[in-house]
Each structure stands twice: as C-alpha cells, then as structure tokens.
N, CA, C, O and CB atoms as a CASP TS submission, in Angstrom:
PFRMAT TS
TARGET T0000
AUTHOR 0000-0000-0000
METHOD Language model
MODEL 1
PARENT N/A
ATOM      1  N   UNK     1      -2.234   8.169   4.398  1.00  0.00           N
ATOM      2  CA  UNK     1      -0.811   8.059   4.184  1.00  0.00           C
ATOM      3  C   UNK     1      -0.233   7.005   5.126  1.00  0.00           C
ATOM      4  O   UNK     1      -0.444   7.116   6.334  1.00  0.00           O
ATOM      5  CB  UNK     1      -0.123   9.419   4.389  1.00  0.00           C
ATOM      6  N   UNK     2       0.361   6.164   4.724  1.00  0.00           N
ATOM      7  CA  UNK     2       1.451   5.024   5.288  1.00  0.00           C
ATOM      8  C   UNK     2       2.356   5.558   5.909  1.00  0.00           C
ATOM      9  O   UNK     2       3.173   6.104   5.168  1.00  0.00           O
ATOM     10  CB  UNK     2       2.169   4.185   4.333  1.00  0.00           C
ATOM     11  N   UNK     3       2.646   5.665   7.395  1.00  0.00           N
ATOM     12  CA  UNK     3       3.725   6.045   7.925  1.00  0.00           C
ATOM     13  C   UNK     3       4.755   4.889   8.013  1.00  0.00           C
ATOM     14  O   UNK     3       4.513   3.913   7.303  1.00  0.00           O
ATOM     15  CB  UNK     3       3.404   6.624   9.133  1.00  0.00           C
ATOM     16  N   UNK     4       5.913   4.860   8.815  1.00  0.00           N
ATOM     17  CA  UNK     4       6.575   3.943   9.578  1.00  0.00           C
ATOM     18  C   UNK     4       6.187   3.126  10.628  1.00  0.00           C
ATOM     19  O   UNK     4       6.258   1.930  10.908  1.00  0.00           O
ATOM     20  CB  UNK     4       7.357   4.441   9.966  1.00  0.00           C
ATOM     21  N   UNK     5       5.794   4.052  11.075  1.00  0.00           N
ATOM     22  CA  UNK     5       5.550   2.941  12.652  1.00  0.00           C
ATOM     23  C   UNK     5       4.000   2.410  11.840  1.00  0.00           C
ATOM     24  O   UNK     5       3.677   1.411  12.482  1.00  0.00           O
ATOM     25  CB  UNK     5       5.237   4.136  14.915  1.00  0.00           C
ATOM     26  N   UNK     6       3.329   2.558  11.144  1.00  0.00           N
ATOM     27  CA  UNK     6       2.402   1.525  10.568  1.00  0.00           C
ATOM     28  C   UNK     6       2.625   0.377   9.652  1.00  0.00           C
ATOM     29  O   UNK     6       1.818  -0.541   9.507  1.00  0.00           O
ATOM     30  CB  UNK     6       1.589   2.129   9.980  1.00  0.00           C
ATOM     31  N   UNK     7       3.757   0.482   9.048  1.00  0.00           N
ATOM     32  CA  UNK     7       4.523  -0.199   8.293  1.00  0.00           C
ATOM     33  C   UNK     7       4.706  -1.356   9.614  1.00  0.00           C
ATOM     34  O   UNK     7       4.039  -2.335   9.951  1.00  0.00           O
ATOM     35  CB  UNK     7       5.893   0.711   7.595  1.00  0.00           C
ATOM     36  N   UNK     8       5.882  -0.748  10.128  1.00  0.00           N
ATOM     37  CA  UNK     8       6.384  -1.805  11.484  1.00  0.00           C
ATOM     38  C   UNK     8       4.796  -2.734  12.335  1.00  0.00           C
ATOM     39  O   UNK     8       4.669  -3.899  12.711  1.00  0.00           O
ATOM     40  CB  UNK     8       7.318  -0.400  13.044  1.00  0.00           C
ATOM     41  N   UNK     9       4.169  -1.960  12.349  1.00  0.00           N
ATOM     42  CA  UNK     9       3.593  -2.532  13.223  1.00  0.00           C
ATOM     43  C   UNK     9       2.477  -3.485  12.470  1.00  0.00           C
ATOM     44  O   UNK     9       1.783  -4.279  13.105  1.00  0.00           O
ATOM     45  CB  UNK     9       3.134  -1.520  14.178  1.00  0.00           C
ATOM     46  N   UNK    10       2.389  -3.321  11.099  1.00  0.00           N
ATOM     47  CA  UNK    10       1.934  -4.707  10.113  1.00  0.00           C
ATOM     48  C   UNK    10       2.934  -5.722  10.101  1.00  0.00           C
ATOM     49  O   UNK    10       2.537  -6.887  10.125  1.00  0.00           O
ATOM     50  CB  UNK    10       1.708  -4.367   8.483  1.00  0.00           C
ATOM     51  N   UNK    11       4.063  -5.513  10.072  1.00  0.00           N
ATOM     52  CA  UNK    11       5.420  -6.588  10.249  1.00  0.00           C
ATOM     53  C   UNK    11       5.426  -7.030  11.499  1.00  0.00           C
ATOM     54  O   UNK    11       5.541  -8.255  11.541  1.00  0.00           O
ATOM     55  CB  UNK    11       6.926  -5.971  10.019  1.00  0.00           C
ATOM     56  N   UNK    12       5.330  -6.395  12.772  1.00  0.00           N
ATOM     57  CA  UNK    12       4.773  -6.928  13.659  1.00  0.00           C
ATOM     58  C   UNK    12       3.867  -7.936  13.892  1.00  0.00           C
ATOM     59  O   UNK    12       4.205  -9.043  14.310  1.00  0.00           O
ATOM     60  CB  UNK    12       4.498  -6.293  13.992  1.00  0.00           C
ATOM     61  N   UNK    13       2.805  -7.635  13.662  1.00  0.00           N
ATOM     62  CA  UNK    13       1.664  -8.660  13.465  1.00  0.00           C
ATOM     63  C   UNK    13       2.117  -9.785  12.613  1.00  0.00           C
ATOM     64  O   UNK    13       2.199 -10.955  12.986  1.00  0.00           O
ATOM     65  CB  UNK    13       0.390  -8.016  12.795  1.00  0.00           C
ATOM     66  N   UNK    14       2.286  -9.516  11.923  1.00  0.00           N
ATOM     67  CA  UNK    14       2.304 -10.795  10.325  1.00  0.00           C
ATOM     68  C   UNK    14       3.696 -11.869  11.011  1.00  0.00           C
ATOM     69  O   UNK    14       3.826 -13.054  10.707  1.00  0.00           O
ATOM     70  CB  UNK    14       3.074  -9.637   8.021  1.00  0.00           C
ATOM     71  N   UNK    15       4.666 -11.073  12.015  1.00  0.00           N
ATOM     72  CA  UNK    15       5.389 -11.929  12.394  1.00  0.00           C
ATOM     73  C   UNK    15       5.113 -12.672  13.625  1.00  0.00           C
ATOM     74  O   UNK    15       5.737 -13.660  14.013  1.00  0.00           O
ATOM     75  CB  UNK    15       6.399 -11.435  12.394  1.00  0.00           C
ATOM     76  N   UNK    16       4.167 -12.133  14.179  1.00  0.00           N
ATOM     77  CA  UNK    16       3.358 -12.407  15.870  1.00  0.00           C
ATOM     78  C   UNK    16       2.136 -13.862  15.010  1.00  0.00           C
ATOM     79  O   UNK    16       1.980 -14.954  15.556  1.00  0.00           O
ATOM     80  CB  UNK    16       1.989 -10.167  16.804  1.00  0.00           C
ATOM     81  N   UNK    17       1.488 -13.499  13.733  1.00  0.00           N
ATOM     82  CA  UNK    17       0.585 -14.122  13.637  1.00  0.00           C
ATOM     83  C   UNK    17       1.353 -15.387  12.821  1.00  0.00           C
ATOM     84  O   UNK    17       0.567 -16.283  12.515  1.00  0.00           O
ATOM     85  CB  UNK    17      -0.568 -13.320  13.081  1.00  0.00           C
ATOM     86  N   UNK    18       2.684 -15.599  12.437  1.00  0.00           N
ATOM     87  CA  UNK    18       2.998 -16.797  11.938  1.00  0.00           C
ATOM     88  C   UNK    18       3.786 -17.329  13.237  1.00  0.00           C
ATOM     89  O   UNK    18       4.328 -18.432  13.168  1.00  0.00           O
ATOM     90  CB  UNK    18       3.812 -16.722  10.500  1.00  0.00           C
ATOM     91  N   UNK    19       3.848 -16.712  14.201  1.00  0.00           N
ATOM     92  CA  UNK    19       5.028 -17.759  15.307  1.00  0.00           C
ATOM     93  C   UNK    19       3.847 -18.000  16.402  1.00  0.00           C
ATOM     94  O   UNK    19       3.991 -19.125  16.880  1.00  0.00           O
ATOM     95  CB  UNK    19       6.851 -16.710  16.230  1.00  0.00           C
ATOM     96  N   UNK    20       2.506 -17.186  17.069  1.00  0.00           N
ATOM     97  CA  UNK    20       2.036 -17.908  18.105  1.00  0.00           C
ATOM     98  C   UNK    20       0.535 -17.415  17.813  1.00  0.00           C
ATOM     99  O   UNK    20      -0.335 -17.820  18.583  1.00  0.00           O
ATOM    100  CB  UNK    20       2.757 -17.599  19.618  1.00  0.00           C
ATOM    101  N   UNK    21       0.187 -16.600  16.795  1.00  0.00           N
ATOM    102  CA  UNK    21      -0.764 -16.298  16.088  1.00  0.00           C
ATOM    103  C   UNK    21      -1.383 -15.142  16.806  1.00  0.00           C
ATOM    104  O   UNK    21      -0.860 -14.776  17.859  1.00  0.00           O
ATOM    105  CB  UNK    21      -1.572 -17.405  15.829  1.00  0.00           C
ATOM    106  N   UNK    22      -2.487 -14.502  16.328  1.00  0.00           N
ATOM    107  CA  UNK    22      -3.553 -12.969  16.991  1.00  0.00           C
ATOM    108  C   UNK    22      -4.640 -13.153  17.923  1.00  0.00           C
ATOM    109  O   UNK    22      -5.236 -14.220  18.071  1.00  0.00           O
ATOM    110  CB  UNK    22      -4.474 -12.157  15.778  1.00  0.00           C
ATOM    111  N   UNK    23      -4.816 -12.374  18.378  1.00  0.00           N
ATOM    112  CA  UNK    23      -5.965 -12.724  19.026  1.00  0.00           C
ATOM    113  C   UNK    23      -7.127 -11.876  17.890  1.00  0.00           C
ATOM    114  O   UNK    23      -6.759 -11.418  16.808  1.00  0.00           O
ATOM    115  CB  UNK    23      -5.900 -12.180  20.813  1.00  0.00           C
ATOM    116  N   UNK    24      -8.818 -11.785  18.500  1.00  0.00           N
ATOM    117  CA  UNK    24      -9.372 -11.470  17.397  1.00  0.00           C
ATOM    118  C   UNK    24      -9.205  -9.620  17.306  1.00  0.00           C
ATOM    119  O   UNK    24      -9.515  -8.818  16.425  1.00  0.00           O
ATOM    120  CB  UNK    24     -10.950 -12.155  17.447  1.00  0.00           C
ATOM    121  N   UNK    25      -8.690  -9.488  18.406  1.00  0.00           N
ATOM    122  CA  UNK    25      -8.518  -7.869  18.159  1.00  0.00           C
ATOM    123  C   UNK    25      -7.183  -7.696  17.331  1.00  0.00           C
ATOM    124  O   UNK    25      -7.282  -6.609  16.761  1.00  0.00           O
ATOM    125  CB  UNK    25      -8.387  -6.933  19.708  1.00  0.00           C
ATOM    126  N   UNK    26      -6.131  -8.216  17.055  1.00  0.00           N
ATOM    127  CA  UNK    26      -4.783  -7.970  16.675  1.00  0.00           C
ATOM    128  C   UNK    26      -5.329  -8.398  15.017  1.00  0.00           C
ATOM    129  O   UNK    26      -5.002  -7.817  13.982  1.00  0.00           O
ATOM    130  CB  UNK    26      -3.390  -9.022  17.613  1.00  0.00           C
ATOM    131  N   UNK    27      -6.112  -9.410  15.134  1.00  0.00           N
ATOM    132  CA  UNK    27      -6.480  -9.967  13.547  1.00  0.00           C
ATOM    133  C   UNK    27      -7.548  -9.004  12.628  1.00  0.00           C
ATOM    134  O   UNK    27      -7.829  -9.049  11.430  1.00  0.00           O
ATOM    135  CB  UNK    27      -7.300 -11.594  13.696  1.00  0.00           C
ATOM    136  N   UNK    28      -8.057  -8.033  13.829  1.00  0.00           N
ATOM    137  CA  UNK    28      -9.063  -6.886  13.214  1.00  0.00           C
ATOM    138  C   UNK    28      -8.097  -5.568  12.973  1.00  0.00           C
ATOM    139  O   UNK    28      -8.265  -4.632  12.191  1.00  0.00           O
ATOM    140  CB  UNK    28     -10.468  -6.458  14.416  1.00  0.00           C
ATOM    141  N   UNK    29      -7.404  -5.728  13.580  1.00  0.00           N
ATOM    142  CA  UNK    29      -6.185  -4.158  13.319  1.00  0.00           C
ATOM    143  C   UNK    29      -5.318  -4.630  12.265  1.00  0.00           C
ATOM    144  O   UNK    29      -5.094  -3.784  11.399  1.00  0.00           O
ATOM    145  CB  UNK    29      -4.926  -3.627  14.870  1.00  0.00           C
ATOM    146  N   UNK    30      -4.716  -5.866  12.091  1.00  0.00           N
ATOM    147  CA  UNK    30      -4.104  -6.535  10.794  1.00  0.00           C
ATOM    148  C   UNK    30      -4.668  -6.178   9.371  1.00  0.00           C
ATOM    149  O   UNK    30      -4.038  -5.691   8.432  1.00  0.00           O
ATOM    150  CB  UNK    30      -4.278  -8.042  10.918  1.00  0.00           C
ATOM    151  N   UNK    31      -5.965  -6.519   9.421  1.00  0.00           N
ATOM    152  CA  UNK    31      -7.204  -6.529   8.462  1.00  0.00           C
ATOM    153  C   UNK    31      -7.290  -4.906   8.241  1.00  0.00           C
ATOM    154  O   UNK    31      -7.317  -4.558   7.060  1.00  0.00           O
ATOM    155  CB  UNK    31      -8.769  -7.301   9.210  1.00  0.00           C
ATOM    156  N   UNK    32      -7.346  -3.638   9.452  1.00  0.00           N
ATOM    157  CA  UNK    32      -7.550  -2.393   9.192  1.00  0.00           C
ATOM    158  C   UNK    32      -6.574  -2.013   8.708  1.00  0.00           C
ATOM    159  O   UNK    32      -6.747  -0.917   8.176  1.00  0.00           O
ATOM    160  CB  UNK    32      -7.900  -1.685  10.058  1.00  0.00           C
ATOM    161  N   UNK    33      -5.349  -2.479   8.602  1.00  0.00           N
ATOM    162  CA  UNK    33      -3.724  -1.780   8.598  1.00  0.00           C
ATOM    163  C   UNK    33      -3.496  -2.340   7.066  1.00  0.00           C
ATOM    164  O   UNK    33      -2.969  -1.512   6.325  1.00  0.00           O
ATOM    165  CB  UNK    33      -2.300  -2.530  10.047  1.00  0.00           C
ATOM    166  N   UNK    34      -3.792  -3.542   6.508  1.00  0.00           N
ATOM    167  CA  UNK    34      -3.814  -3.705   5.188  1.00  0.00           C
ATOM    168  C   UNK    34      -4.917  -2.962   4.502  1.00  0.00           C
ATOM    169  O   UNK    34      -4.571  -2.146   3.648  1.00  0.00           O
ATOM    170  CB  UNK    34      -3.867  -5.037   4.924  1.00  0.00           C
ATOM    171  N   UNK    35      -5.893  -3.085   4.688  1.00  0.00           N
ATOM    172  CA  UNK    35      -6.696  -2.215   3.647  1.00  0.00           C
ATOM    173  C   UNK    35      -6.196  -0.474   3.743  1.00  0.00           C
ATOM    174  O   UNK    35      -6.233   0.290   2.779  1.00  0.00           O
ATOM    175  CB  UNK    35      -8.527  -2.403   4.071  1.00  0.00           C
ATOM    176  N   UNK    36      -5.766  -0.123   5.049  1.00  0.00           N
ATOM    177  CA  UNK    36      -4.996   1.253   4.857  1.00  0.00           C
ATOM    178  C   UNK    36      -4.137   1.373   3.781  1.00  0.00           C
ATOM    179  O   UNK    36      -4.345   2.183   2.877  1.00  0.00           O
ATOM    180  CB  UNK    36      -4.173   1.583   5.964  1.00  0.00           C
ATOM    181  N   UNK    37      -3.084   0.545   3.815  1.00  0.00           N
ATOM    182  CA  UNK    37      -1.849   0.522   3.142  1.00  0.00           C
ATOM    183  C   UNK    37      -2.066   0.153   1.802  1.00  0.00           C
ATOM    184  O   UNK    37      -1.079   0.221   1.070  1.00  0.00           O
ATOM    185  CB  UNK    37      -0.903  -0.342   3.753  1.00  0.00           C
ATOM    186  N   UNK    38      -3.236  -0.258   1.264  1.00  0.00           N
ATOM    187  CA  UNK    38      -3.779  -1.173  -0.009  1.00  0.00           C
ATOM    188  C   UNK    38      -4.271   0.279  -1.097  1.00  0.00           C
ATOM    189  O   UNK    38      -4.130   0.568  -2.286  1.00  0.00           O
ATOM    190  CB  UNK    38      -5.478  -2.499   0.577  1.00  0.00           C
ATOM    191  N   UNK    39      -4.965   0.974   0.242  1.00  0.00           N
ATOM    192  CA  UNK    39      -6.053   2.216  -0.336  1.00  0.00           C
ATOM    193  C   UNK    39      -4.792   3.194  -0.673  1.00  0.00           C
ATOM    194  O   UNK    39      -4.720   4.040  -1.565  1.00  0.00           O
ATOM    195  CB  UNK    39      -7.438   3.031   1.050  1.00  0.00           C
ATOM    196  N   UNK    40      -3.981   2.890   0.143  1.00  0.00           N
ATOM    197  CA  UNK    40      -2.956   4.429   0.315  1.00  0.00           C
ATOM    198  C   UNK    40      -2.182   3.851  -1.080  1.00  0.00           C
ATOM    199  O   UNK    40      -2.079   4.777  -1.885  1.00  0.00           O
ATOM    200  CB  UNK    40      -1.600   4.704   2.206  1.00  0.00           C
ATOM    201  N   UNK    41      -1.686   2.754  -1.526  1.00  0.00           N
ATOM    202  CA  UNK    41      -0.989   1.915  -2.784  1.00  0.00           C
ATOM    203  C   UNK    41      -1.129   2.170  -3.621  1.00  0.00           C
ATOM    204  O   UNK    41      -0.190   2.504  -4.344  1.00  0.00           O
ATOM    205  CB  UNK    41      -1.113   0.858  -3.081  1.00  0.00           C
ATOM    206  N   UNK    42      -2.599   2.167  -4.094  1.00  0.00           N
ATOM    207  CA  UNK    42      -3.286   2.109  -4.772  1.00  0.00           C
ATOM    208  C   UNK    42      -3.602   3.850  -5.730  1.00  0.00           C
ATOM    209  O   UNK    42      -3.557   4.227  -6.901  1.00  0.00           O
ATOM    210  CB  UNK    42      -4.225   1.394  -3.933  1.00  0.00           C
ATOM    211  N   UNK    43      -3.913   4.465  -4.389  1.00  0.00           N
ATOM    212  CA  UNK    43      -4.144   6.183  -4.774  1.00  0.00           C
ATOM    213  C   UNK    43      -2.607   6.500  -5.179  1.00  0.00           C
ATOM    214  O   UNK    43      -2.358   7.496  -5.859  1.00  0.00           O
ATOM    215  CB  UNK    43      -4.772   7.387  -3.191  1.00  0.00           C
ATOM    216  N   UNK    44      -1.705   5.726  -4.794  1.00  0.00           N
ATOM    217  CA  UNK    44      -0.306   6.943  -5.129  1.00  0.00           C
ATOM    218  C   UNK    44      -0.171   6.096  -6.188  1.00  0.00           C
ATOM    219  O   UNK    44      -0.055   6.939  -7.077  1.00  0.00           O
ATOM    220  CB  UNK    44       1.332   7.255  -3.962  1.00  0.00           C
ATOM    221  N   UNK    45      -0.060   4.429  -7.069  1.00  0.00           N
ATOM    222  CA  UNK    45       0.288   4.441  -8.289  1.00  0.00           C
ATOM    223  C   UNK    45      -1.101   5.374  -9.455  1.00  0.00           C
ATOM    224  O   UNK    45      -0.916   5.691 -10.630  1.00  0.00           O
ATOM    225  CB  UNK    45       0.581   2.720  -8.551  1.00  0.00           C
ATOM    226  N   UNK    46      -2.084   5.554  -8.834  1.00  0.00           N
ATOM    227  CA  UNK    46      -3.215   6.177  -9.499  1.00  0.00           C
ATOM    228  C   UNK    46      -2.568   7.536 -10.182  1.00  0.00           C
ATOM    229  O   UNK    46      -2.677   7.918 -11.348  1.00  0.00           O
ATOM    230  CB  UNK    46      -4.486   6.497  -8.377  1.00  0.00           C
ATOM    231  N   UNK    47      -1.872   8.132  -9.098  1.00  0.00           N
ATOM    232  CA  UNK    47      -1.176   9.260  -9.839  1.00  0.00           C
ATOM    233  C   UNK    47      -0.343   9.399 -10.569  1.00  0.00           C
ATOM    234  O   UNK    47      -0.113  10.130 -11.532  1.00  0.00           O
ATOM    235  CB  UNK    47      -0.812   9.890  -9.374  1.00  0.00           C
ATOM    236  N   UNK    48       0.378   8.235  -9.787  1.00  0.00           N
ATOM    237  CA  UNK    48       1.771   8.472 -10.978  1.00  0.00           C
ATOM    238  C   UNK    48       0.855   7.514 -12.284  1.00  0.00           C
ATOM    239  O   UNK    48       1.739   6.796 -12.751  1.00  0.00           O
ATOM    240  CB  UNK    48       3.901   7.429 -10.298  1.00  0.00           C
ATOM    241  N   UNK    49       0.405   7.407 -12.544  1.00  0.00           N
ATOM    242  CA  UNK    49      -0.075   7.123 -13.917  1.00  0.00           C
ATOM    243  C   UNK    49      -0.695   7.941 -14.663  1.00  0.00           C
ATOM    244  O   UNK    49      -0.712   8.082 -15.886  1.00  0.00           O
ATOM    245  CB  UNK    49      -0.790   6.231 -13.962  1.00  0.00           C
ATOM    246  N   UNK    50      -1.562   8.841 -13.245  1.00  0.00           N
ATOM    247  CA  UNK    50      -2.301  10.034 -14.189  1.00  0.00           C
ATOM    248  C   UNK    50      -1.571  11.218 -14.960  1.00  0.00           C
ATOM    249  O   UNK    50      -1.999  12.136 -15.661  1.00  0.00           O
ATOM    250  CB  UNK    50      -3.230  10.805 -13.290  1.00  0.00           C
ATOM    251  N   UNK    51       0.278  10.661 -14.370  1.00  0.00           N
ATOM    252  CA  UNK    51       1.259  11.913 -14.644  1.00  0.00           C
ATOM    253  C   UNK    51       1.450  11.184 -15.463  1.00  0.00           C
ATOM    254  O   UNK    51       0.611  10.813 -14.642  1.00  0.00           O
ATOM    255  CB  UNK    51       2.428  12.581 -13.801  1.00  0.00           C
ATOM    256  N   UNK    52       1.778  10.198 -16.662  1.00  0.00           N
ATOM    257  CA  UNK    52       2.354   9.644 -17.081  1.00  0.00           C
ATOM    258  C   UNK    52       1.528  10.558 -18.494  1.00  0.00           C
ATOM    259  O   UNK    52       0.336  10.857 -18.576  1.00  0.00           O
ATOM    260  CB  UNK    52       2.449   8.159 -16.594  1.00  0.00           C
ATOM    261  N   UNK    53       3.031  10.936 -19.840  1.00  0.00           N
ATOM    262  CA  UNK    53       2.528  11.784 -20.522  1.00  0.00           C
ATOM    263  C   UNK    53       3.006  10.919 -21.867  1.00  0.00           C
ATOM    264  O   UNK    53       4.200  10.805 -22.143  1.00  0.00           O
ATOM    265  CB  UNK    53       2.992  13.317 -20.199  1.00  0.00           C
ATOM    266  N   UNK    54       1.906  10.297 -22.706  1.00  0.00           N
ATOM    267  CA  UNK    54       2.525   9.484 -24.186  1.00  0.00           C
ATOM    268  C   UNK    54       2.803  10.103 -25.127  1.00  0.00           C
ATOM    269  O   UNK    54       2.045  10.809 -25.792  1.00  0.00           O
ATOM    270  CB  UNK    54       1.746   8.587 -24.873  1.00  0.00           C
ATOM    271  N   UNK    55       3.929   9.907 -25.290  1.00  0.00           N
ATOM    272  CA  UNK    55       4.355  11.103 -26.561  1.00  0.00           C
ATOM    273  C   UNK    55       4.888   9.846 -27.890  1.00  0.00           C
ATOM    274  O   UNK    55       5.785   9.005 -27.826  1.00  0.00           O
ATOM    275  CB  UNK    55       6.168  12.527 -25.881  1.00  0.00           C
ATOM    276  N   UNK    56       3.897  10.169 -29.053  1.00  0.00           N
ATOM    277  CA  UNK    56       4.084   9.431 -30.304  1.00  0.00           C
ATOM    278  C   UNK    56       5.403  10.245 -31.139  1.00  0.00           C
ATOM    279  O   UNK    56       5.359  11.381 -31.611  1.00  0.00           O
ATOM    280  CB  UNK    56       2.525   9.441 -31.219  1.00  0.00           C
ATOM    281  N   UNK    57       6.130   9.646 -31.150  1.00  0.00           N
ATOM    282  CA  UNK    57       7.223  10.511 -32.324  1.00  0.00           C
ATOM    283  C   UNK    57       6.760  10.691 -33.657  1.00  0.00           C
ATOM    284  O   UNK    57       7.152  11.711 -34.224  1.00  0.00           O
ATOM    285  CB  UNK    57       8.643   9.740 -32.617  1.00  0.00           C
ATOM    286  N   UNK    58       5.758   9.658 -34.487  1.00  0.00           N
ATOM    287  CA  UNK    58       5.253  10.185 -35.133  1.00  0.00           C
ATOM    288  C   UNK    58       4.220  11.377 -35.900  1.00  0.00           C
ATOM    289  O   UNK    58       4.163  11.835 -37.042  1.00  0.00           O
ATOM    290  CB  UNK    58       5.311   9.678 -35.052  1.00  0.00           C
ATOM    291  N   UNK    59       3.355  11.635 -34.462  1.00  0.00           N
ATOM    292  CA  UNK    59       3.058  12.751 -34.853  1.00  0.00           C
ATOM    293  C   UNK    59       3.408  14.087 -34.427  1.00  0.00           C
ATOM    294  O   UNK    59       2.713  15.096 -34.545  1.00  0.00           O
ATOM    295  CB  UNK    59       2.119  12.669 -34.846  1.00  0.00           C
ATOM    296  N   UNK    60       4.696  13.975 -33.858  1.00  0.00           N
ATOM    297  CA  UNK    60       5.612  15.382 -33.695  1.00  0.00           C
ATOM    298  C   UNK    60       5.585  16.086 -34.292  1.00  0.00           C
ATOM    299  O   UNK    60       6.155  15.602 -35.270  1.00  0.00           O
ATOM    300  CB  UNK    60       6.703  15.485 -33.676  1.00  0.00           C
ATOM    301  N   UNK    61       5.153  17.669 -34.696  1.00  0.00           N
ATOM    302  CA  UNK    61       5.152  18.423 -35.467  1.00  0.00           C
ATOM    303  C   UNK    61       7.018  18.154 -36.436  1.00  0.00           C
ATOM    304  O   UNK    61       7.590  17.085 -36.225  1.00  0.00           O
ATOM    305  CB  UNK    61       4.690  19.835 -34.562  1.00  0.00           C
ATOM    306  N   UNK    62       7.449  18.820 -37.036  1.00  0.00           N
ATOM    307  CA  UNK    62       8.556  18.549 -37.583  1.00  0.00           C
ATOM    308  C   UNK    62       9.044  20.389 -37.470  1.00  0.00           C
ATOM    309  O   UNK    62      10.137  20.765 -37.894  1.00  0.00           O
ATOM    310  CB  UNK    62       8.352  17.629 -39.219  1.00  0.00           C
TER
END
C-alpha cells in the first residue's frame, strides 16, 4: 500500500534528482519506491476491473 509520506518522498527525490541529482543510494530507493507504487497501481486498478459487472440490455430477461 502507497502511503503519503512515500508519495512525498518519491517527489522528493524526482525533485532532488532534476536540480543537483542522487547519489547511487537515493537512485536505488527511487527505483524501490516506483516499482512499490507501480505494483500497488497496478493491483488496485486489477480490482476495480475485476468489480466491473457487463450488463447487455439485450439479453435482460423481460
């Protein structure tokens, strides 16, 4: 699960790594903190799709 302060602290980085850039440890926690947030993305639209229910009007009973 994606908290806040993991949120922030990818915005952190991404703003540290375009004004004076990472070192290789900040560029390995960057790298861990996106694939978190990618996996965590990923599993919650997974569901809401698996909820998603198609209903044909045509074959509605009458």
């Amino acid at each position: 699960m994606i908290t806040p302060e993991m949120i922030e602290r990818i915005n952190a980085l991404a703003h540290k790594k375009k004004t004076e850039g990472l070192t290789e440890a900040e560029a390995a926690e960057q790298k861990q903190l996106y694939q978190e947030y990618l996996a965590a993305f990923r599993a919650n639209l997974k569901a809401q799709l698996d909820n998603i229910e198609i209903v044909d009007e045509d074959k509605l009973p009458q």
